[in-house]
C-alpha positions in Angstrom: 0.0 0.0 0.0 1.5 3.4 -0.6 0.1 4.8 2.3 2.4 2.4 4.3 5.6 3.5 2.1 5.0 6.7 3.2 4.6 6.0 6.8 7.7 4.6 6.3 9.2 7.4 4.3 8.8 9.7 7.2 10.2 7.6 9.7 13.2 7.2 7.3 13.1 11.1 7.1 13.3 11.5 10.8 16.0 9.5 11.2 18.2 9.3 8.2 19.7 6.3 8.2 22.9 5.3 6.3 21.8 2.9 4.5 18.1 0.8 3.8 16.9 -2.1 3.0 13.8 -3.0 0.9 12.4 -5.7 1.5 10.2 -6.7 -1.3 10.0 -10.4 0.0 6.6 -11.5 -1.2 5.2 -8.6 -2.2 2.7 -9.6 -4.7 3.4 -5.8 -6.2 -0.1 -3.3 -7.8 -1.2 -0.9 -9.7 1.2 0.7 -11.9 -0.1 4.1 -11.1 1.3 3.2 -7.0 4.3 1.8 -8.6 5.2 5.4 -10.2 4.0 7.2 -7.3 6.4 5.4 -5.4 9.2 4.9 -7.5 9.3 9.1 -7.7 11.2 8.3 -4.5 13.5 6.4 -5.7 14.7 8.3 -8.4 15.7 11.3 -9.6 13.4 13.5 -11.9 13.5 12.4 -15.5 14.9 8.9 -15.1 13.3 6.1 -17.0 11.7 3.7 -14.2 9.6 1.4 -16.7 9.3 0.7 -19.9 6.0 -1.1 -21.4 7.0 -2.9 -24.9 3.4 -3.2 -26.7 5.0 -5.9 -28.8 5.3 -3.7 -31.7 1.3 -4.1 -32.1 1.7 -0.1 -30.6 5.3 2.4 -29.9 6.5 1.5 -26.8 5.7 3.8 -23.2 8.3 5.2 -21.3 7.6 6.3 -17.7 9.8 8.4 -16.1 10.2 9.9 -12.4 8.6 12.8 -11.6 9.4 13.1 -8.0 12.7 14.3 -5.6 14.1 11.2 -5.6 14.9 11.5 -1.8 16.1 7.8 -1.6 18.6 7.9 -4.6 21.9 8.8 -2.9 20.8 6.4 0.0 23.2 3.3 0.8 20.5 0.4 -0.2 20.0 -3.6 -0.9 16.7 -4.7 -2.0 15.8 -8.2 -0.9 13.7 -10.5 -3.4 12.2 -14.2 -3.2 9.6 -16.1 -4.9 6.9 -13.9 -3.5 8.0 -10.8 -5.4 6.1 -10.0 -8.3 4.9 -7.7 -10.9 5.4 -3.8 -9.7 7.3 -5.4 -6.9 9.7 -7.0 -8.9 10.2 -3.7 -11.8 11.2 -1.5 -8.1 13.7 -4.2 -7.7 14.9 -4.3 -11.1 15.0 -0.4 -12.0 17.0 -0.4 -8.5 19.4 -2.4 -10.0 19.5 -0.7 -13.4 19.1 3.0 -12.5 20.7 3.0 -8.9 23.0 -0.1 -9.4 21.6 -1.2 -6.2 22.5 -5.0 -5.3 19.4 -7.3 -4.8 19.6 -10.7 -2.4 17.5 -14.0 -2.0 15.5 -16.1 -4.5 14.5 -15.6 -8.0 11.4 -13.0 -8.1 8.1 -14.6 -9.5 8.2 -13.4 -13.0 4.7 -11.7 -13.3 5.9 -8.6 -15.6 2.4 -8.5 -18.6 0.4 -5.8 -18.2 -3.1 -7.7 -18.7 -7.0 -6.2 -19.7 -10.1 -7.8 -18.6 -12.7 -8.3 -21.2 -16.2 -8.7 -20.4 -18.1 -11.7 -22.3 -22.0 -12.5 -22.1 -23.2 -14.7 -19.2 -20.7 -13.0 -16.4 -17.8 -14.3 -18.2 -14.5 -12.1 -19.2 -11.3 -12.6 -20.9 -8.0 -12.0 -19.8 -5.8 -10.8 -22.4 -2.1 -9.8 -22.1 -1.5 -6.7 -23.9 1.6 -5.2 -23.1 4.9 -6.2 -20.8 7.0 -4.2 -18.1 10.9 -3.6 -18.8 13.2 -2.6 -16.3 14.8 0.5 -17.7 17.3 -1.0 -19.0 14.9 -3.1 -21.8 14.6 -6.4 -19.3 11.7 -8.3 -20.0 10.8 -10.1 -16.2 8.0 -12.1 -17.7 7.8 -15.7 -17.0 11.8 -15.4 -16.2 11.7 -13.2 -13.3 14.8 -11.5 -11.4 17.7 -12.8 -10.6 19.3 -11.7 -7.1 22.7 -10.7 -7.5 23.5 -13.0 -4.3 21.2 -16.0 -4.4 20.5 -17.2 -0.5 17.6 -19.4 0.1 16.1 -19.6 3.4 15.9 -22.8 5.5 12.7 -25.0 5.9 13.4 -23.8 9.9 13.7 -20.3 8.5 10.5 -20.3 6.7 8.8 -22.2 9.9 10.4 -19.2 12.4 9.3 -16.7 9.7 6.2 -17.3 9.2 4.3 -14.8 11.0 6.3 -11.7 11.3 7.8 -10.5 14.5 10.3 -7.9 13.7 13.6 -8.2 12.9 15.9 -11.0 13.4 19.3 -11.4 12.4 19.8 -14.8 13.5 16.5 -16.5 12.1 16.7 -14.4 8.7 19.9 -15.7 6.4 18.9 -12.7 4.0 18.1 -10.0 5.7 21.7 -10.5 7.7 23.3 -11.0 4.4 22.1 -7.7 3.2 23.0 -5.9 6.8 26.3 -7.0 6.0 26.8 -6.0 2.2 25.0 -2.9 3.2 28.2 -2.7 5.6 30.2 -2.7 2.7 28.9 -0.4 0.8 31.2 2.9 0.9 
């Protein structure tokens, strides 16, 4: 929800941390219209943060930030699994593209078609696929996902103690210490 970026925003305001993590662990991602709200954030005014390829059938749209970009000079590893999809997984990938930000954990889900529904007699409808997301840099995610840049997968005790979320934990959470630590790195 962008309501709760932006709670989170301000607390990230208020305290200006070195460095942040997003963690974009299944985050089934939204709207495309929340994804550019958010992603004004992120980056700088006039960067390219997605790119949807028509398949030649139309010219191609190129959506660009509008906003501060507050977060851009911020020290930052994005964390991905599974879980990560659609406007979820382009945030990850125009990190890494734009920002050269380093993502960590499983391969992202791969849901990257933009998709109309069609309504048919009867209460029926038809789902057609008529466009796809690109990072900025022309990647097409669909059915192929992202690919962390430091591939960790998480225990079957992990995923038990996981579960239900209860804050922060180094210890129970291979990832999230893994990027605490490259975040350390990061000059």
């Amino acid at each position: 929800l962008v309501s709760e970026f932006y709670k989170s925003l301000d607390v990230i305001k208020q305290k200006n941390p070195k460095g942040i993590i997003v963690d974009l662990r299944n985050n089934p991602g939204g709207y495309l219209e929340a994804y550019l709200e958010i992603a004004n954030n992120f980056f700088k005014k006039g960067e390219t943060v997605l790119i949807q390829d028509f398949n030649g059938k139309k010219e191609n749209t190129i959506e660009i930030s509008s906003g501060d970009g507050f977060l851009k000079d911020k020290k930052m590893i994005v964390l991905v699994n599974e879980g990560t999809a659609s406007a979820a997984e382009i945030l990850a990938g125009a990190l890494r593209d734009n920002n050269k930000v380093k993502i960590i954990g499983e391969k992202s889900f791969g849901k990257g078609s933009v998709q109309e529904i069609m309504p048919l007699r009867n209460n029926n409808f038809l789902k057609l696929t008529i466009a796809y997301w690109l990072t900025p840099k022309g990647t097409n995610i669909s059915k192929k996902g992202i690919e962390p840049d430091i591939k960790i997968k998480l225990t079957e005790e992990e995923l038990n103690t996981l579960g239900a979320y209860d804050g922060i934990n180094l210890i129970k959470d291979s990832q999230l210490k893994k990027a605490v630590d490259e975040l350390n790195k990061i000059k």
